[in-house]
N, C-alpha and C positions, 0 to 999 in steps of 0.2 A: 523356562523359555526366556529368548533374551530379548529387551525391551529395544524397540526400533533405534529408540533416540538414547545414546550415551550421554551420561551425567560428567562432564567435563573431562574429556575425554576418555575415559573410563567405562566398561562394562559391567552396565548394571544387570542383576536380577532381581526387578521389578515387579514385575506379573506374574502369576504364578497361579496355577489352576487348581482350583477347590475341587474335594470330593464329591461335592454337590453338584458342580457343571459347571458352576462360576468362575468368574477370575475376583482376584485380589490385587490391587496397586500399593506396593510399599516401599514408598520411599523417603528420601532423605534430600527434600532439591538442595538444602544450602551445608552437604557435607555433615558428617555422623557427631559433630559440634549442634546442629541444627535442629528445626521441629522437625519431627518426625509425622507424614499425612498417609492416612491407611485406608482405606477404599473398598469397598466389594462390587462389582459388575456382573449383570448377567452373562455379558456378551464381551466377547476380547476383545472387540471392534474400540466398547465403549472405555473400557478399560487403559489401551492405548490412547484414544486421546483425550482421554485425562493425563497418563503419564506424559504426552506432551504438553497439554496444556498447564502442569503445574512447570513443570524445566523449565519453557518460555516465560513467563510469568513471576519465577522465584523471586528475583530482584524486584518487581514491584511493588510498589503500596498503594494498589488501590482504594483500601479502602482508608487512605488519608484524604484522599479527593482533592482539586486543585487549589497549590497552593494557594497565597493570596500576596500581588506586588505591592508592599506597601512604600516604594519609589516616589520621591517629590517629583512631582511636573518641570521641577528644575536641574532636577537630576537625568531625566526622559531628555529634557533638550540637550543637554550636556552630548547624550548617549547621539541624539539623532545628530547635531552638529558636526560630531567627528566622525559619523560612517555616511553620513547621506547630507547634509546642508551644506558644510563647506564646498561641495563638488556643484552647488548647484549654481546659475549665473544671479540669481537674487537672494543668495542664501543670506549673506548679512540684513538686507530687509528685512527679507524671513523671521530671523532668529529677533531681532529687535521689535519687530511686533511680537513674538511670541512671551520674548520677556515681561512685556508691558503689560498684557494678557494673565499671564502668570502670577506676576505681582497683583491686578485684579481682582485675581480668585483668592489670594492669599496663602497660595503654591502649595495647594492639597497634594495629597498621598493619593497616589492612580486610583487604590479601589476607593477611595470617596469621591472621585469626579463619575459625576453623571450628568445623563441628560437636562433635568432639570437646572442644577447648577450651569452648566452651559448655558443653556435659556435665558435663563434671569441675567446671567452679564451680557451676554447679545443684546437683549433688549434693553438693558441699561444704555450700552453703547449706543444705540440706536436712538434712542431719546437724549442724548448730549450730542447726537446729530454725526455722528461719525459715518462713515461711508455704506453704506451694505453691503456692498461687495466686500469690503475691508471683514468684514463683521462673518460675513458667509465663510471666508477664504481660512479663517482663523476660528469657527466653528468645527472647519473641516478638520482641519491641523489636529485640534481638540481632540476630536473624534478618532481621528489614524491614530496618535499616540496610545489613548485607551483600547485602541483592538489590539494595537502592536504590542504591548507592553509583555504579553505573553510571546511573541514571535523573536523579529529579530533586534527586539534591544531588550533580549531577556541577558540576563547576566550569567 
């Protein structure tokens, strides 16, 4: 029988119906260089999308799990200044508080800024009297940068 989904455009025979009643999935997703994954199903149904789900899938790793950005804070500004700050009408503000911010923290690597870190120089700043709002606005900043760091200033 021939398998719904062709393996790069190619016809495969994948499935293939046991003596038993069963099916069997065998294939090759990344080409006869590749692991070899072999299956038995009761049902053709189930059999199928397995042989889909492994083709779609072939390329991934998941079980590497997500990477991790180890990017300085100063290299994030870099990334954000030239796709989104320069455009902005207070971008230079912006960016020079965030340096001074930056310098602050002593310009960690994304996955070591947390919430806690944050905190504690908020409230530093806070106790040498600096603004709160100043302190909130560049809390915030903080914060976009660590959620983005996966999005759009991934490399």
């Amino acid at each position: 029988m021939l398998s719904d989904k062709a393996c790069h455009g190619e016809i495969t025979m994948s499935i293939k119906k046991l003596s038993n009643g069963g099916y069997e999935v065998d294939l090759y997703p990344r080409g006869r260089n590749g692991k070899r994954i072999r299956r038995r199903f009761g049902r053709k149904q189930e059999a199928v999308l397995f042989e889909r789900y492994v083709l779609a899938n072939a390329d991934k790793k998941e079980w590497l799990g997500a990477s991790v950005d180890r990017r300085t804070l100063s290299e994030l500004l870099n990334i954000w200044w030239l796709l989104h700050g320069q455009a902005q009408a207070n971008g230079e503000t912006e960016k020079r508080h965030l340096v001074k911010t930056i310098q602050a923290l002593g310009d960690p690597a994304v996955n070591r800024l947390n919430k806690r870190l944050i905190a504690q120089h908020r409230a530093r700043r806070l106790e040498e009297g600096s603004a709160p709002r100043r302190s909130t606005v560049t809390y915030t900043v903080c914060r976009a940068c660590s959620a983005r760091s996966s999005g759009w200033m991934s490399s």
